[in-house]
Each structure stands twice: as structure tokens, then as C-alpha cells.
N, C-alpha and C positions, 0 to 999 in steps of 0.2 A: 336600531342597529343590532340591539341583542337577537331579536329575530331574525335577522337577517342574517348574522352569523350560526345563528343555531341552525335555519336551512340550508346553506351555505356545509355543516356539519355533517348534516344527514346523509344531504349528495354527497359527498367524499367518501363518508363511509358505506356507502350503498352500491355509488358505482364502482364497482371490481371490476377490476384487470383479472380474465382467465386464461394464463399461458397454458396452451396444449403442447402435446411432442406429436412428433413425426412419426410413421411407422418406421421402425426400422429396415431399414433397406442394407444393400450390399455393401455401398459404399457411405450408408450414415450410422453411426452408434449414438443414441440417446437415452435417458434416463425414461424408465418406466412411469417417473409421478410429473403431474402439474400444480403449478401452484396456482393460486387465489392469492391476490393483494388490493388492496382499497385504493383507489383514485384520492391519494394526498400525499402533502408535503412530509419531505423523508424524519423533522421533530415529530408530528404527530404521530406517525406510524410510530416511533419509539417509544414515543413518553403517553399513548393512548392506554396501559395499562401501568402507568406509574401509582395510580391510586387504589391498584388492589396488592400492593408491594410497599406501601407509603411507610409502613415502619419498620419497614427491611433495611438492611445498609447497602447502599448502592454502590459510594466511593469508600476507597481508603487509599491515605498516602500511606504507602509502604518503608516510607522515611521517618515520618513523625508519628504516624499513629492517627492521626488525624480521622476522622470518618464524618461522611452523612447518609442519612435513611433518601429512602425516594421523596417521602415527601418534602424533607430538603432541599434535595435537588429539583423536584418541578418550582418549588419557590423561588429558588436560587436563578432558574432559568429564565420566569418571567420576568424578574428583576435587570438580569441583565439583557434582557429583550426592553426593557421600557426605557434603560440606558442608554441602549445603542441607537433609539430613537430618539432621544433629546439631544444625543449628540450627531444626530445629521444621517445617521444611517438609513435608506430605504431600499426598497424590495430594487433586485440589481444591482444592487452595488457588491464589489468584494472585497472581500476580508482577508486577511492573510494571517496565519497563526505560526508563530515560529518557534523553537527552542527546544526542551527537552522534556521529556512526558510531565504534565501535570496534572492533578485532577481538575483544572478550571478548562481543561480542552471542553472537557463535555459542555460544561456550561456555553462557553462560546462557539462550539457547533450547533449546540440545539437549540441558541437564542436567535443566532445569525439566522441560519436558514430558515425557521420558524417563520421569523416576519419576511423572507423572502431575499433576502441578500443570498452572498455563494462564497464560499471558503474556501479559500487556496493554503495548501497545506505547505512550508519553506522548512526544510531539513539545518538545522541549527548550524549545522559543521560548513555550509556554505558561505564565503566569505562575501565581505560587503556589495562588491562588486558582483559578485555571482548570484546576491539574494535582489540587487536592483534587475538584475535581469528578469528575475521573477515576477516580480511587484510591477517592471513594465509591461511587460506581456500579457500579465494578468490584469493588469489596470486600478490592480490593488487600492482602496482609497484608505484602511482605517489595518494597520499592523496591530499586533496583541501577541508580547514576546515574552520568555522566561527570562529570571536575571541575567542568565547567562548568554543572551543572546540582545538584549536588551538593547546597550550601544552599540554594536551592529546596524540592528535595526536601526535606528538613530542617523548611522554615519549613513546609509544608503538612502534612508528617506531627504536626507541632505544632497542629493543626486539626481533628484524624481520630481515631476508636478503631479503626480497622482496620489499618492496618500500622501499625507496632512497629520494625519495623528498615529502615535505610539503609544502602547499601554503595558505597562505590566499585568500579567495573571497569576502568577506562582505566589503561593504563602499568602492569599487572599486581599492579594495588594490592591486589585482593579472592584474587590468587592466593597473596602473599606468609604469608596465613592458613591455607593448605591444606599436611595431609601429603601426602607423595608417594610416589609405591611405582612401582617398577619393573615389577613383577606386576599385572599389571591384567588382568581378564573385560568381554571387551569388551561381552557381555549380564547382569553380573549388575545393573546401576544400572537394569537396565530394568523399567517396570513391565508385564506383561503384561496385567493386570485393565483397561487402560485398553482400550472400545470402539472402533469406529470413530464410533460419534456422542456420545461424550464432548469437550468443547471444548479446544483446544489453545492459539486464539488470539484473543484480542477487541481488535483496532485498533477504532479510533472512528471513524466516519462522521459530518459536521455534520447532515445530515437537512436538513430545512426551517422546521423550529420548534423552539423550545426548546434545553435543552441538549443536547449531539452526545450520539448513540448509541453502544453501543458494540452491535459486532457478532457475533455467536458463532459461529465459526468453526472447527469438528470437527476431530479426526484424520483423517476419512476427506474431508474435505473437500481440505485439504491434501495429503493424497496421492494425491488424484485429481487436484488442481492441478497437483501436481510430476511426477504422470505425463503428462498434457497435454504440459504445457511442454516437457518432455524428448524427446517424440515427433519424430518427423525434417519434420512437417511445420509446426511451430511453432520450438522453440530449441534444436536438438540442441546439444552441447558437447561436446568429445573430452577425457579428460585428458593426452594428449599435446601437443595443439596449444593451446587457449584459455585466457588470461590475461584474465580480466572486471574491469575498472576502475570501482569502483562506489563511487558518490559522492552517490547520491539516497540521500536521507533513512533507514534501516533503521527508522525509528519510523513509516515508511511504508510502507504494505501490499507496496508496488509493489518500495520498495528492500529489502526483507525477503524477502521470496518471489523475487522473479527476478533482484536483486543480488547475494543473499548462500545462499540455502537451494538453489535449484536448482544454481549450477555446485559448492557443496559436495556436492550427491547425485551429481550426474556426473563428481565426480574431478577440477575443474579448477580452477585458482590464481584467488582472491579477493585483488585488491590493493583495498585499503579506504582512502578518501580522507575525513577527519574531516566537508567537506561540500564542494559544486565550489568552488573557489578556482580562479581561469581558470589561471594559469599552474601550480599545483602539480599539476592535471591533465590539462595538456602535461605535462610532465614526465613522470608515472606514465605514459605512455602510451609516452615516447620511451623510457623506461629499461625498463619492463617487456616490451614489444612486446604492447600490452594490442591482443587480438582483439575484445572485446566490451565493448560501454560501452551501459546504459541513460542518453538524452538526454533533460531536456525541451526542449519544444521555445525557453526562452530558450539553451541551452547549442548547441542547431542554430543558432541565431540568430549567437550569438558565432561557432563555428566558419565560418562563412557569410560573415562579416562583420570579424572583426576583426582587425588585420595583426599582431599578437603567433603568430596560430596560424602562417603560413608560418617564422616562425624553428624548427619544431620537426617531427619526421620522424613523422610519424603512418601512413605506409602499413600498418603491421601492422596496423591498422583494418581490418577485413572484412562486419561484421555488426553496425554499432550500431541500437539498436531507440528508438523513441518513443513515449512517452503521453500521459498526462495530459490533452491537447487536440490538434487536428487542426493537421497540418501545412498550411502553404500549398503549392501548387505550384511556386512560382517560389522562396520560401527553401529549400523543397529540394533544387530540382535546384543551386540554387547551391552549398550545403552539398555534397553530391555531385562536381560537377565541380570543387571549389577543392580534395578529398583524395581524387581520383582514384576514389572508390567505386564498385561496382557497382552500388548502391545502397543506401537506407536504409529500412526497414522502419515498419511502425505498427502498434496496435495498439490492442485498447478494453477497460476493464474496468474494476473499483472494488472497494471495499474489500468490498462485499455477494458479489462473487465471484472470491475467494482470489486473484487479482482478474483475470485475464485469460479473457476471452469469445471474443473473434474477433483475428485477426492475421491482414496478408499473407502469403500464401502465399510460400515462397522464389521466390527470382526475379522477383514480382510489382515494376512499377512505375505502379501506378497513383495519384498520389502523392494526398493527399487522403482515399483511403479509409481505411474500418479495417479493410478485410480480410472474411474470411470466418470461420463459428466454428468453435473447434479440435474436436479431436474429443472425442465425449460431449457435446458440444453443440449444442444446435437453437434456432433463435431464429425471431423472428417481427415484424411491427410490425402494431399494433391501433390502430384509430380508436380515439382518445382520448372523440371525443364519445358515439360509436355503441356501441363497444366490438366491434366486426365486423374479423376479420382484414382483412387487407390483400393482394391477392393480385397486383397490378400495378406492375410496375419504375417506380418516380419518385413514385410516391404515397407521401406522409408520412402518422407512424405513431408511434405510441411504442413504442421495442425493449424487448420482452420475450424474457426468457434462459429457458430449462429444461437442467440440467444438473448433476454431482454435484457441482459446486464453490462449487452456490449454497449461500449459508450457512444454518445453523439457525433463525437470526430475530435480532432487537434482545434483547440482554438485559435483562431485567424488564419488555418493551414488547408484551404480546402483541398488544394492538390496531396497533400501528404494525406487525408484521409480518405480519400478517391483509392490513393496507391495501397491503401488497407485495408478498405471497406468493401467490398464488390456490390454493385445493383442490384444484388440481390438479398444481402443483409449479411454473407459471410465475412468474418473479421480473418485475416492474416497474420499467424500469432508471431510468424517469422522462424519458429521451431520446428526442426526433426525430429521427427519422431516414429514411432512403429505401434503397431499392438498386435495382440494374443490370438485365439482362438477366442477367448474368451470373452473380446473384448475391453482387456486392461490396456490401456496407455502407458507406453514408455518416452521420455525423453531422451537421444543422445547428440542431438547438434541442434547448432540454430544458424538458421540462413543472415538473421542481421548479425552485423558487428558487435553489437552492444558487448560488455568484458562486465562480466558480475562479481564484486568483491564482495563478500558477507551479507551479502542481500542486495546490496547497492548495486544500480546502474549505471555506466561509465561511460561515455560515448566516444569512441577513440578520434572521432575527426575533431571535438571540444578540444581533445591535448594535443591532436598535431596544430591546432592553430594557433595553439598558442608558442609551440614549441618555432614554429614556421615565423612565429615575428621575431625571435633571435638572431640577429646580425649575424651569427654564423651557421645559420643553419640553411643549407639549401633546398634539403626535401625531409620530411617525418613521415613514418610509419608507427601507428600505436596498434599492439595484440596483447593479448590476454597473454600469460603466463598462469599455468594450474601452482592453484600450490592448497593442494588438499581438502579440507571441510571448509576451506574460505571463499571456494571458488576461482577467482581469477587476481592477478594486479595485473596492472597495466607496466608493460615492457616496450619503450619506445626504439625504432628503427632509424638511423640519424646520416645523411648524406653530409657531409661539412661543405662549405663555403670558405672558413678560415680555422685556422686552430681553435679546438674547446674541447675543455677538458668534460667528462662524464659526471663530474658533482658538478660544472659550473651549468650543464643544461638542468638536471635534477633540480638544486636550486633552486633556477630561474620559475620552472613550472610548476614546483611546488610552493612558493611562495606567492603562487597567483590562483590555487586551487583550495576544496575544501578536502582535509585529511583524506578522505576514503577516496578521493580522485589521483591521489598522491604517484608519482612514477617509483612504486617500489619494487617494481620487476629488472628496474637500470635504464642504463643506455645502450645502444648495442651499433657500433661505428662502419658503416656499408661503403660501396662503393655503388650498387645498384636495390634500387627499391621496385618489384618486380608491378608491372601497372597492365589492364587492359588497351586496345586497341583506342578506346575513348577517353584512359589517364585515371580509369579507379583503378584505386591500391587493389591489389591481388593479394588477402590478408592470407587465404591460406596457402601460397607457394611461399609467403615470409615463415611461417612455423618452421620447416624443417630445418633451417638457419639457427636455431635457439640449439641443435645436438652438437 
């Protein structure tokens, strides 16, 4: 068997993947580099140079202090791979991690997928009911939660015939159950059977109807991501120099992938913050001399703005990055010149692609854009109406991606990913957008509904149905309301059926939702909710209604 794995090695590492680009044409913009990545499972690609990094420190909880070196951590990994196999886990089955940042995610992404299972990532603030939706869809069999999410977990798998077990991970609860061995094969936990288009990851997308998606997300997806990203023209990282301070959400595509999985591929110190708490990440920052911090942009806001940040030494700051939604020009150059920066960086992507598409180029300050696509990537914007590219700088478009990190499709949803995917491999990113002469991409609308709160995904047809099983309510409308560097809440549109007062709807739907899906924009009490010719809400003739 040992031979057979160690060949089983060689082809993995041998066979490469060579994504090329396109020439650039009139109607495509793509990145000038290709990457190279190895025909293997998305742990290996990671933890394939943990042993020339083995007395580096890889984790630290940013809460206790806590640390381990890499070679910790690849011990740590196998262990909980030989665990997950006594306790019934095999290659296909899924996993579901739920709660609030911990340094035991790594462990349980890189054990799980290793031997061939797939990781569905559940957003803590999701209530019981709203994470069984998850667990069914995804077919979740083995949950792994933080304290704080712990009975949750618990009350929904009391709901479910698909997973059977609940585990703690935080404060090294689930490791206290593991033998330990000195002797560790840093490749025998690995499965090599697993393909490149075998699924690794399914984060949930809200979509625009119904209940949120979950999105299939390959091996080979992932490490064409993580080679992307690592490239010198997107987020290179030294393990000498970068200490990444990462506090977005890891149950987040965004804080998963380029918080916690890429600077662990590239050798360098993950201090992990439970979630941004303003001052405990000053702190991590002063104490660690953290280089790299993914921002939304409410936490560009605070540093921008708020006189708690001048009490605390932030210059080791070099290269913090932003998503989620567009920066302004003016909060950012503030954010900029109030910690001395060079600048600060943007970028565009979602959970459909592993999630980063295009980012500024190093040195770029052009603040507002999102940049250009990384390489192996080409993009384009198409009349929505016409469906005809788009071949002139400042004409708006809906940006369509083609590139390896677009994901396999919706799981169980072949129609919904037909409606995104085209026969040709372009993705539908559902966004307006424009670009330059130059070539830069700008974001200003998006064709889906989706309503974006601080990063989160909202899906307005999720709150009219729920608001639609109120006895008094005869028709619902949910839009976005702006309310500054937050992005959007949700402001709902309300037909009556009988008397209800505006907290007694709020209420109802908030005590059925998780906080960030919350109706904080109100109620607003109509007599007509404006629909097409075939009964879809007409979301933008309801905006001018909110003056």
C-alpha cells in the first residue's frame, strides 16, 4: 500500500493543470499570466509545503494567545483525519462547520477534505430552523460547532435524519478525544481517489428566490483559486514577513479562502479573531505586527473614522484588501492617509467563484474600481436586454466571468445553474457594471435582487415568505434600503389583509430569521405592489416610493 500511495503521489504532483488566457479581443479583458497547479486534493495542495515552514507558527488565537507551528498543525491534521475515520466518516460524505472563527476550522477543513469528504460551511447567526435547511440540502451527516453555536446545532439535528453527530471544536474540546503519536506520514491521511472535479466545498449563496443555494465547489476549483491568489499579481505572502489578522467570518467564502487557506498554503502566521470586535483587533494588530487584514468596508469606515484607532501603532499594516461592496473614494483615501498607507486594495467575487474574479493590480490607486481579472481569467459585460457583448469603455453590462474557479453549479439545482452557466463555460455574475479605457472594472448595479448587509447575502423572496404566512398580510415586497459603508437592510413592502401594526410584522419576521436577515429598514404600508405582466415584483418601480 505504501507504494501505491507514494505512486498515486507522484501522478498528482506531476499531472498539472495549465490554464492559458485568451487573446484579448474587443469584447474580452483578461489577465496577461497563466497559472500551473497539480492534479490534487485541495489539503494537499496546502499543507504540500507545511514541512519546509514546520517551526513557523501557523495559528494563533488572537483571544488567548494560544499558538501552533506548522508542524503542529500537519500533526494535529492527521489526527483529526484518523478520527473522522473511526467515527464513520468517508470520502463523500459532508461535513458542516458551524459558529464563530476558530483556529480548529483549519484542522477540520484540511482533515475532512484530505480523506475525501466535502465541507459545508453554516454562518453561526443562522437560526435552528434556518441551519436545518442547510444540513438538509447539503445532506450534512457529521456537524462540528463553536460553543456558541453548539445547541443550535443540537436543536436542528433533532429535526433531521442526516447527520447523527455534533462536536465541539473551540478551546480544543473535539482534540481532548484524539490519540496522539509522535510519528506521523504527512501523506498517509490523504485520499488520492479524490478527482479534481470532485466537490470539496459547498458555502451557501442567498440566490434570488427561494431558499439559499448551496454551491459545489471542486478540488480543482480551489486550487486554481489558491494558485490565483498566490500569484505576485494578486496576494503574494512571504512566510518570513506576513502575519494576516483575519476576523471576517471563515463560514464565509471570502474569510475561508483568503483569510485562513491561502496564507496557510504560503507559510505565513494566521492570527484569528472569534469576529471583528473594534478594539480586540487593534490590539491583534499592535501585538502581532499583523501585515495583512481582509476589511469590510464598515471596518474601513471605523478605521477612517473613529479616535479609539489613533491610540494603537498600526504601521506594520501594508496591504490590507476589501470586498464585499465598493469602496468610496473619499472614505478611502481617508482610511489611507489617517494609517499612513500606501494604499488600500479592492476586489470582486462571490461565493459562485471560489470567490475572487478581478482585483487591483499592486500599486493601483484608482479607488472605486474592482480591479482587473486575475489570471486564468477573462471577463466580459453583455447587454442584458440584447444579450450582444459589449465592446465600449463606459457602457453598462452585466459581468460575465469564464475561468477555473467558476464553480460546478447549485447543488440539486440543475435548472438554476443552466440559468447561470451558459454552454459555453460563461458564469452570470448578475452585476452592472462598466469599465475604462484602461481596462478597470467598475461595479454600479446588479440585475439580481440579492440586498447586501455588511457583506451578507439577503434574498428578498426568503423574507416575503415568510412575511406572506402572516394572517394579515396579503402581498410582501422586500428591497434594499442603502444606509452607507453597510450596504443595504432590508425594507419590506406590506399589502394588509387585516389590521397590523409595523412592529407586530417586524417581530414576527425577525424572530424567525438570523440577525443580519433582520427587517431593519421597517415596514412601509401600500395599497399596490407594482408586478410584471407574469406576477414578478417590479423591485425597481418600488424604490421611488421610499422619498
Amino acid at each position: 500500500m505504501k507504494y501505491i500511495r507514494t505512486f498515486r503521489r507522484f501522478l498528482c504532483t506531476t499531472n498539472l493543470r495549465v490554464y492559458h488566457q485568451v487573446i484579448w479581443t474587443r469584447c474580452f479583458h483578461t489577465s496577461p499570466f497563466s497559472i500551473t497547479t497539480p492534479c490534487t486534493n485541495v489539503a494537499e495542495f496546502i499543507m504540500k509545503d507545511f514541512g519546509r515552514f514546520s517551526n513557523k507558527t501557523a495559528l494563533i488565537d488572537g483571544k488567548t494567545g494560544k499558538n501552533i507551528s506548522y508542524s503542529e498543525l500537519e500533526n494535529d491534521v492527521i489526527r483529526y483525519a484518523d478520527f473522522f475515520r473511526r467515527v464513520g466518516m468517508r470520502s463523500g460524505d459532508v461535513v458542516c462547520i458551524c459558529g464563530s472563527n476558530t483556529i480548529e476550522f483549519a484542522h477540520v477543513f484540511l482533515a475532512a477534505t484530505g480523506i475525501g469528504a466535502t465541507v459545508t460551511i453554516a454562518n453561526g447567526q443562522l437560526t435552528s430552523r434556518e441551519l436545518l435547511d442547510q444540513i438538509t440540502i447539503s445532506k450534512a451527516k457529521f456537524v462540528f460547532a463553536t460553543d456558541d453555536t453548539f445547541r443550535k446545532c443540537q436543536e436542528a439535528l433533532q429535526m433531521t435524519n442526516y447527520s447523527k453527530n455534533v462536536f465541539r471544536i473551540d478551546h480544543g474540546k473535539l482534540s481532548t478525544m484524539l490519540s496522539y503519536s509522535t510519528h506521523v506520514d504527512s501523506s498517509a491521511f490523504l485520499n488520492y481517489d479524490v478527482s479534481d472535479d470532485d466537490v470539496a466545498l459547498v458555502p451557501f449563496s442567498s440566490g434570488t428566490t427561494g431558499l439559499p443555494k448551496g454551491v459545489e465547489l471542486s478540488h480543482g476549483n480551489l486550487t486554481a483559486q489558491l494558485s490565483q491568489i498566490r500569484h505576485p499579481s494578486v496576494l503574494p505572502l512571504t512566510p518570513e514577513d506576513d502575519r494576516v489578522i483575519t476576523m471576517l467570518p471563515m463560514v464565509h467564502i471570502a474569510g475561508l479562502v483568503i483569510g485562513l487557506l491561502n496564507p496557510l498554503a504560503q507559510g505565513a502566521t494566521v492570527v484569528i479573531l472569534p469576529k471583528f470586535a473594534p478594539e480586540d483587533f487593534l490590539k491583534a494588530v499592535e501585538k502581532y505586527k499583523g501585515t495583512f487584514s481582509l476589511l469590510a468596508p464598515p471596518v474601513v469606515n471605523f478605521l477612517a473614522t473613529d479616535p479609539m484607532v489613533d491610540k494603537y501603532d498600526l504601521s506594520s499594516l501594508r496591504d490590507p484588501y476589501s470586498g464585499a461592496s465598493t469602496l468610496g473614494k473619499e472614505l478611502t483615501e481617508k482610511m489611507v492617509q489617517r494609517l499612513k498607507l500606501d494604499g488600500i486594495r479592492q476586489g470582486y467575487g462571490m461565493s459562485e467563484t471560489s470567490p475572487v474574479v478581478m482585483t487591483d493590480p499592486p500599486g493601483y490607486k484608482q479607488y472605486g474600481s474592482i480591479g482587473r481579472p486575475i489570471p486564468a481569467t477573462t471577463t466580459k459585460l453583455v447587454d442584458p436586454n440584447s444579450g450582444n457583448d459589449i465592446t465600449k469603455p463606459g457602457e453598462h453590462g452585466e459581468i460575465w466571468v469564464k475561468g477555473p474557479q467558476v464553480m460546478k453549479g447549485y447543488l440539486g439545482q440543475s435548472q438554476s445553474t443552466q440559468d447561470v452557466i451558459t454552454s459555453d463555460g460563461w458564469f452570470k455574475t448578475g452585476d452592472i457594471g462598466y469599465f475604462d479605457k484602461d481596462g478597470n472594472y467598475f461595479v454600479v448595479d446588479r440585475i439580481k435582487d440579492v440586498i447586501k448587509y455588511k457583506g451578507y447575502q439577503i434574498a428578498p423572496a426568503y423574507l416575503e415568505n415568510i412575511l406572506m404566512s402572516h394572517p394579515s398580510v396579503r402581498e410582501a415586497a422586500v428591497i434594499g434600503e442603502p444606509v452607507g459603508v453597510y450596504g443595504e437592510v432590508p425594507r419590506a413592502y406590506v399589502i394588509p389583509s387585516s389590521p397590523v401594526s409595523e412592529e407586530t410584522l417586524i417581530n414576527y419576521v425577525n424572530k424567525q430569521v438570523a440577525p443580519y436577515r433582520r427587517l431593519r429598514g421597517g415596514v412601509v404600508f401600500t395599497t399596490e405592489i407594482p408586478k410584471s405582466p407574469s406576477g414578478k415584483i417590479l423591485r425597481r418601480l418600488i424604490r421611488p416610493q421610499q422619498t
